[in-house]
DRENSEDREN-309841 format. One record per residue: residue in three letters; x, y negated, z negated of N, C-alpha, C in turn. Coordinates in steps of 0.02 Angstrom, whole numbers, plus 50000, padded with zeros to 5 digits. Each point is the difference from the previous one (the first is absolute). Layout:
DRENSEDREN-309841
ALAXYZXYZXYZ;...
end
This chain:
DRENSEDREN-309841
UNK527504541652742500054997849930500464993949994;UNK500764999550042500034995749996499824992550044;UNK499855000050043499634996350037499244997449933;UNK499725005749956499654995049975500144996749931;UNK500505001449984500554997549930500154993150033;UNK500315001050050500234994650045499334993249981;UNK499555000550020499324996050025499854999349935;UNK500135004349946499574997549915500494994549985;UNK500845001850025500564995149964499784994250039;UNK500154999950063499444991550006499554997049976;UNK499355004349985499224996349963500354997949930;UNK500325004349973500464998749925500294993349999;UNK500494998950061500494996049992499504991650012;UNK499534999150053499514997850002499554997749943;UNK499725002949975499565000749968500554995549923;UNK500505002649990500314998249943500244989950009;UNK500015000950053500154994550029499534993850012;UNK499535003950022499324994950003499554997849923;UNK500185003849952499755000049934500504997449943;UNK500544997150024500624999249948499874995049961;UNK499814993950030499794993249953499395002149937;UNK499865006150017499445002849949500175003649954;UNK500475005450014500445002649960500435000349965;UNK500764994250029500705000449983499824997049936;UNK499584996349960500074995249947499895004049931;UNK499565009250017500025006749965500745000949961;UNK500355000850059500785001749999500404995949954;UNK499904994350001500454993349976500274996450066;UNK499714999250066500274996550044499404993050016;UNK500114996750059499614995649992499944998050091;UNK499574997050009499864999650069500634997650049;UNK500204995449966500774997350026500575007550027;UNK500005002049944500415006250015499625004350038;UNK499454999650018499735004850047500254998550070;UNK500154993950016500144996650055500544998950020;UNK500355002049937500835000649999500085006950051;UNK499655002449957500095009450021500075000350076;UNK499254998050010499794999750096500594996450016;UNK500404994550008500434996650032500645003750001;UNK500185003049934500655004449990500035004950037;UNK499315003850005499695006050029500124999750098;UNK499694996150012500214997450062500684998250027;UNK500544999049955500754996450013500335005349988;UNK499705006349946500445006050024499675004150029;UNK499514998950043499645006550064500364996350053;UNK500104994750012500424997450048500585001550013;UNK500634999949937500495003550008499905007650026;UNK499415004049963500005005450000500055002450092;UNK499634994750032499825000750065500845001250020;UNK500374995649993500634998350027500475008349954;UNK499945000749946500555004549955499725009350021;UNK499235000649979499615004849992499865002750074;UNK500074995750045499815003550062500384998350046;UNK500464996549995500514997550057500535004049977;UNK500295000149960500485003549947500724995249981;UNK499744993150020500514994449992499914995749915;UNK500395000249969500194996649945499984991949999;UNK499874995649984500004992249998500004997949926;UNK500354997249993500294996949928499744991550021;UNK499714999350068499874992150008499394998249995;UNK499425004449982499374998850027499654993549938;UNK500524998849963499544993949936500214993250061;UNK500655001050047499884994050034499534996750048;UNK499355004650020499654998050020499454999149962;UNK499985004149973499384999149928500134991249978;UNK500384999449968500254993649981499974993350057;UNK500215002850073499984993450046499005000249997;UNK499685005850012499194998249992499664997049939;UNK500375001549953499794996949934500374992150013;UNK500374996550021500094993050000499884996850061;UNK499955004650048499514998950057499164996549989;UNK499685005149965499494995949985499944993949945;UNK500465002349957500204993349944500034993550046;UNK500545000250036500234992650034499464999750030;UNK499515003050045499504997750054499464997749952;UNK499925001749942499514996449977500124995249961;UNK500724997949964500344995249972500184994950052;UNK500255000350053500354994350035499524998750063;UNK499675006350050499674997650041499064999249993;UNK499715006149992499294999350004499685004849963;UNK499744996849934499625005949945499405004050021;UNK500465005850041499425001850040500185009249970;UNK499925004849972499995005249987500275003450049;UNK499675002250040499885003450074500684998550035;UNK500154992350023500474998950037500745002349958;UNK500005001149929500495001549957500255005050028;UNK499455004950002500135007349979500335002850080;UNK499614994350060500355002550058500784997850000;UNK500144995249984500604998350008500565000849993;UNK499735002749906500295006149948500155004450027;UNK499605004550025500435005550067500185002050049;UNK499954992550054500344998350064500704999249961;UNK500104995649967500674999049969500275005049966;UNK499735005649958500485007449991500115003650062;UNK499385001350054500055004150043500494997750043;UNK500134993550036500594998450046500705000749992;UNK499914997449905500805002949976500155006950006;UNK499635004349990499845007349993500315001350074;UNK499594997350059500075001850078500924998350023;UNK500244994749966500834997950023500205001749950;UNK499885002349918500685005249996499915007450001;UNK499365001150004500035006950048500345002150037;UNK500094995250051500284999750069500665000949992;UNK500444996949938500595000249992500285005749961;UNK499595003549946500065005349965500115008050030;UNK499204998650070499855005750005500315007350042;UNK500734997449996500555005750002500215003749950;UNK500024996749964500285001649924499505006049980;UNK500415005649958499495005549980500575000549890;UNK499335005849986500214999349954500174994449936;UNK500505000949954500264996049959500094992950041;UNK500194997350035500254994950046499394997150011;UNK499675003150033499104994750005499894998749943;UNK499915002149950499704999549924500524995049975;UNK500584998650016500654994549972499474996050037;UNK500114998650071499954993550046499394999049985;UNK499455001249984499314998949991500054995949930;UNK500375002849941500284996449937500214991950015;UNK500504999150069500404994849987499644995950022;UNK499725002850064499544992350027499424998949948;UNK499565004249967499404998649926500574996149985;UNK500584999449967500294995149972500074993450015;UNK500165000150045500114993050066499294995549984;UNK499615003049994499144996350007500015001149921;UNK500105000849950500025001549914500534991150006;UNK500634999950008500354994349993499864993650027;UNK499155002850061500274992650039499354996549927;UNK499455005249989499304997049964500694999949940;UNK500085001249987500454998549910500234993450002;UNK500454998850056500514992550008499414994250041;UNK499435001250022499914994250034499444997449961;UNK499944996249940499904999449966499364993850008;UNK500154995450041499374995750021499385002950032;UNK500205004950049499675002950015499185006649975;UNK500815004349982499565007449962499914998349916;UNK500474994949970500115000049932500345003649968;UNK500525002750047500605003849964499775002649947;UNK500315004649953500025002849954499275000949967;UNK499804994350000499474997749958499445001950057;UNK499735001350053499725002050031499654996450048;UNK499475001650013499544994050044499395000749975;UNK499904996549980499174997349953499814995650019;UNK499374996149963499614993150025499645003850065;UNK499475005750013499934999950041499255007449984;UNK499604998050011499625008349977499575002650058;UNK499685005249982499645003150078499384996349994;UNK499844999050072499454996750020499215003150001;UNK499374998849978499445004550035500015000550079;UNK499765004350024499985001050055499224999450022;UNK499914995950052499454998650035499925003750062;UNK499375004949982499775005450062499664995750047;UNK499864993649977499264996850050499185001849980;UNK499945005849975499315000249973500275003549923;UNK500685000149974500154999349942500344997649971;UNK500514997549937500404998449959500365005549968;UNK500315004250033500435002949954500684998749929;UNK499664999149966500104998249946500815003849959;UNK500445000650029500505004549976500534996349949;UNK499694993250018500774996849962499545000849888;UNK499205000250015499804996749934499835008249958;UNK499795003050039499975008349984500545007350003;UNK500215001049946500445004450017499615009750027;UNK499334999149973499715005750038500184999950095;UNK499604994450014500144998150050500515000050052;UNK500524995749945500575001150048500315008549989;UNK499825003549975500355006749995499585004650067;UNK499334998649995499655003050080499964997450060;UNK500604994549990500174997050062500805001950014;UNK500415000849959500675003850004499805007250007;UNK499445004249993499895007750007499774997950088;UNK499584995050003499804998850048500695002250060;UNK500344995650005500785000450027500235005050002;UNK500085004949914500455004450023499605007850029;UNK499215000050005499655003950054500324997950068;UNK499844995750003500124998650095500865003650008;UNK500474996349951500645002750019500125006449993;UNK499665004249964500205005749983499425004950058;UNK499474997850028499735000350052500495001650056;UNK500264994550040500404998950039500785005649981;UNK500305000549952500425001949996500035009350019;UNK499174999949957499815009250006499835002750087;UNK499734995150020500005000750070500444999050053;UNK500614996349989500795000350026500355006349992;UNK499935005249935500325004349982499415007450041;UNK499444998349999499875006350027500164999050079;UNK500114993550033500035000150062500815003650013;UNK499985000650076500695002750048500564997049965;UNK499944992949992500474995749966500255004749936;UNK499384999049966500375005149920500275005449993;UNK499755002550049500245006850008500804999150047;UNK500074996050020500534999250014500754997849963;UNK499544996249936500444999049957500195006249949;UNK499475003649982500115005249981500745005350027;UNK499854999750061500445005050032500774997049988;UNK499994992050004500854998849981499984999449930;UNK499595000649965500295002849934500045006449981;UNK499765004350046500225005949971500455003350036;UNK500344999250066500604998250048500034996050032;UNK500384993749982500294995250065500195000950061;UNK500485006149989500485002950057499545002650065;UNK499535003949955499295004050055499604996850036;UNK499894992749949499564996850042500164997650049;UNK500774995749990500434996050057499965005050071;UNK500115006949986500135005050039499395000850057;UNK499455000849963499424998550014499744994150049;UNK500434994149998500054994250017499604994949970;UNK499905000349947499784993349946500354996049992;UNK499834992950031500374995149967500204998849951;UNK500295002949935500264999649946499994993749975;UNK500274997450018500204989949978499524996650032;UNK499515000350016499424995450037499445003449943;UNK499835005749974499465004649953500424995949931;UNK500595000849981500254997649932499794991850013;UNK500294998150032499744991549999499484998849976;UNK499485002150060499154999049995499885003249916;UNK500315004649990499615002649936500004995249940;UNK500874997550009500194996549960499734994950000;UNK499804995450066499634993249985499215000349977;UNK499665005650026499265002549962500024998749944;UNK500485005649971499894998849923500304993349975;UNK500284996450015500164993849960499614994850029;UNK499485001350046499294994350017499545003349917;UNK499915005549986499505001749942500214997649937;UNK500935002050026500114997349896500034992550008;UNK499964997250049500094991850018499154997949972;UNK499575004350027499334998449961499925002049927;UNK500245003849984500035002049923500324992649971;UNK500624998050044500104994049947499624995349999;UNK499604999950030499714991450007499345002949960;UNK499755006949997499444999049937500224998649938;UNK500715002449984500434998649947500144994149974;UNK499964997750048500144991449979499364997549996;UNK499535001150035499264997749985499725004349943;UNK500225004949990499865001149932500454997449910;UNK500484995850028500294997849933500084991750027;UNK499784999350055499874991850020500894997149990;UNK500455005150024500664998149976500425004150059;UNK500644998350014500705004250017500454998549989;UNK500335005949987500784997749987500365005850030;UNK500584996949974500675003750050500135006149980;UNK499645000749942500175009449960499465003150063;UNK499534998350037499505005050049500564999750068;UNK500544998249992500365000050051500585005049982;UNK500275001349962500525004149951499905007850019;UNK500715002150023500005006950003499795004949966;UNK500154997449928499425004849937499264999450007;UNK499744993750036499285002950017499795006150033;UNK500555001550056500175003950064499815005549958;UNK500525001149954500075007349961499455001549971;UNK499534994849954499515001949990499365003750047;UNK500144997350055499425002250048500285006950003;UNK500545001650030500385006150009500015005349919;UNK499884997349956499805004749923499234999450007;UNK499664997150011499365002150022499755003550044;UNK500445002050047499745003450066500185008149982;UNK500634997749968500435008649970499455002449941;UNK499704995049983499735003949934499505002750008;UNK499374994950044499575005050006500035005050056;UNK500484998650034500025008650025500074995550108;UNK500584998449993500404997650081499795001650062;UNK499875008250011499774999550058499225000750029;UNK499594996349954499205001749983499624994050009;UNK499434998550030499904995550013499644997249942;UNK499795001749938499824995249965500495000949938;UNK500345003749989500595002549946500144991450013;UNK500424996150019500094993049968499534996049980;UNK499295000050003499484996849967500265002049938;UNK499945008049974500045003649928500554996249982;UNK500715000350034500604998149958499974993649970;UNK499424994450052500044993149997499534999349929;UNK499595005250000499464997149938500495002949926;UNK500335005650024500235001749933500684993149952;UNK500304998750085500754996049959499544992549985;UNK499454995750056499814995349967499644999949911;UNK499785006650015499435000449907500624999149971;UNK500495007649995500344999849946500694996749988;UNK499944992850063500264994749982499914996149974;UNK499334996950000499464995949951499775001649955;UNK500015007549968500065002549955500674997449962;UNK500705004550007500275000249959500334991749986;UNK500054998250071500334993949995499784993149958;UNK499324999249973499624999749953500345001049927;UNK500215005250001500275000949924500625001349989;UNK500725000850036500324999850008500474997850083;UNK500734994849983500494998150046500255005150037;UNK499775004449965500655007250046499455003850034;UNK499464997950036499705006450033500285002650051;UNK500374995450051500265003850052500635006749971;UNK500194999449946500235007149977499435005749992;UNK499174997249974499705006850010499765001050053;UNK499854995450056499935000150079500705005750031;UNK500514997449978500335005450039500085007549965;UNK499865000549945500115005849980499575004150019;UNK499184997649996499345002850018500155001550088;UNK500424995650032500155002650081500435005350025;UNK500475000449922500695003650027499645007449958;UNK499375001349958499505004649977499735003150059;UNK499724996150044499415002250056500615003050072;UNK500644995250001500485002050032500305008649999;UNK500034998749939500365006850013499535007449964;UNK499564998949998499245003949973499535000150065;UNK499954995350010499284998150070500314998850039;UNK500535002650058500284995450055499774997050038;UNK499095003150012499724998550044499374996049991;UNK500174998449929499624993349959499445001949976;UNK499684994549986499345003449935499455004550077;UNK499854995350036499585002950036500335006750051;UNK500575001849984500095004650042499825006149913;UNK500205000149959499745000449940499365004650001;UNK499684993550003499255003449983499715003450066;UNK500344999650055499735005150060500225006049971;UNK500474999949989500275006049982499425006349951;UNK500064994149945499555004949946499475000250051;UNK499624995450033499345001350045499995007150041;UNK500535001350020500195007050065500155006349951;UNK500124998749931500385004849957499275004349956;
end
């Protein structure tokens, strides 16, 4: 029974996904925000990879989000308006930063990783803020939009269609979320599993401890490194707030909400905080007061978030 609960919550999650540009506009949303969702959705299953199944905390992960989001900005602003070459570059350049301060972090446990992961996101937040010829400081980096993409026997058309470009960002976040589901059922995942649920056992065991945290850690910040660069090809913009530790937190209130250690519970959290951000924020300055109240609701009511939630009533 559950094995086939399991298999309906996929066709569901699927199915809701493949039909959204048809639907969300029912609700009061609009295709744009559908695409928001998928990109948010993806930047906290990524953390989730690193928080939910590693059992490591990161307060840094908007700094790679942010280097992929001006990653592809600059490659198509300064060198070659080429889509494609953006998006690789976008996350060669999160993933390498990811690989050397990994490398430097990945002793650190606890509170202390989650500081040092903070300071260096900062380091890369001050350099795009102050270098101002460059990124456009403050003001961002604009003058610059996504390109169609040429298959050779097509024109993908993403920059003039927003249907389009939204089944070409779902496009993306299948393959990554592909790849990611098949890392976690492998030896690997299961390996990460085991140092989150004892470190001590596994070391004992003889798991490289600090070689499994690294790798995990640079995985997931190659995905949220692609989440940023649809981000930016989806607002044809970046700035230094996708670099900001409060982005961090957001991913991390999305992952808690819909339910942390689940593999699609941060899709749920991501669709709920993007709607009923564009919702309230719409009609009132103060939403992040009903954003946190509605978290610190599901916090201490749902610990195990909406989708741990509704399994529940499902088994009950």
């Amino acid at each position: 029974m559950s094995e086939h609960y399991k298999r309906s919550g996929h066709l569901l999650v699927w199915l809701a996904l493949l039909t959204m540009p048809f639907w969300i506009n029912l609700i009061g949303g609009y295709t744009a925000l559908g695409s928001r969702i998928v990109v948010m959705a993806l930047a906290a299953m990524s953390l989730n990879f690193l928080l939910g199944y590693t059992g490591v905390l990161s307060f840094g992960h908007a700094a790679y989000f942010g280097l992929g989001a001006y990653g592809v900005g600059m490659t198509i602003k300064y060198l070659a308006p080429s889509t494609p070459l953006g998006i690789l570059i976008g996350i060669t350049v999160g993933t390498v930063a990811a690989a050397v301060i990994g490398a430097l972090i990945v002793r650190l446990r606890g509170v202390y990783f989650a500081m040092a992961t903070i300071a260096f996101g900062q380091v890369f937040y001050f350099i795009a803020f102050r270098w101002n010829s460059v990124t456009g400081g403050d003001d961002g980096l604009s003058g610059w939009r996504r390109v169609p993409i040429d298959l050779g026997f097509h024109t993908l058309n993403i920059g003039g269609s927003e249907t389009t470009f939204y089944y070409f960002v779902l496009a993306c976040f299948a393959v990554a979320v592909a790849i990611m589901a098949a890392l976690l059922r492998s030896p690997f995942g299961r390996t990460l599993l085991a140092i989150r649920e004892n470190e001590r056992r596994a070391r004992f065991l003889g798991v490289p401890i600090e070689f499994h945290i690294w790798l995990s850690f640079v995985i997931s910040c190659l995905f949220v490194s692609v989440a940023g660069t649809l981000y930016a090809l989806l607002n044809n913009f970046a700035d230094p707030h996708g670099l900001h530790w409060s982005q961090s937190g957001d991913f991390v209130i999305m992952a808690v909400l819909g339910g942390m250690r689940s593999f699609w519970g941060p899709l749920i959290g991501a669709a709920i905080f993007v709607f009923v951000q564009d919702f309230i924020s719409s009609r009132t300055d103060n939403w992040m007061s009903f954003i946190g109240l509605f978290f610190i609701l599901i916090v201490l009511f749902f610990p195990r978030g909406v989708l741990g939630m509704i399994r529940r009533k499902a088994n009950s």
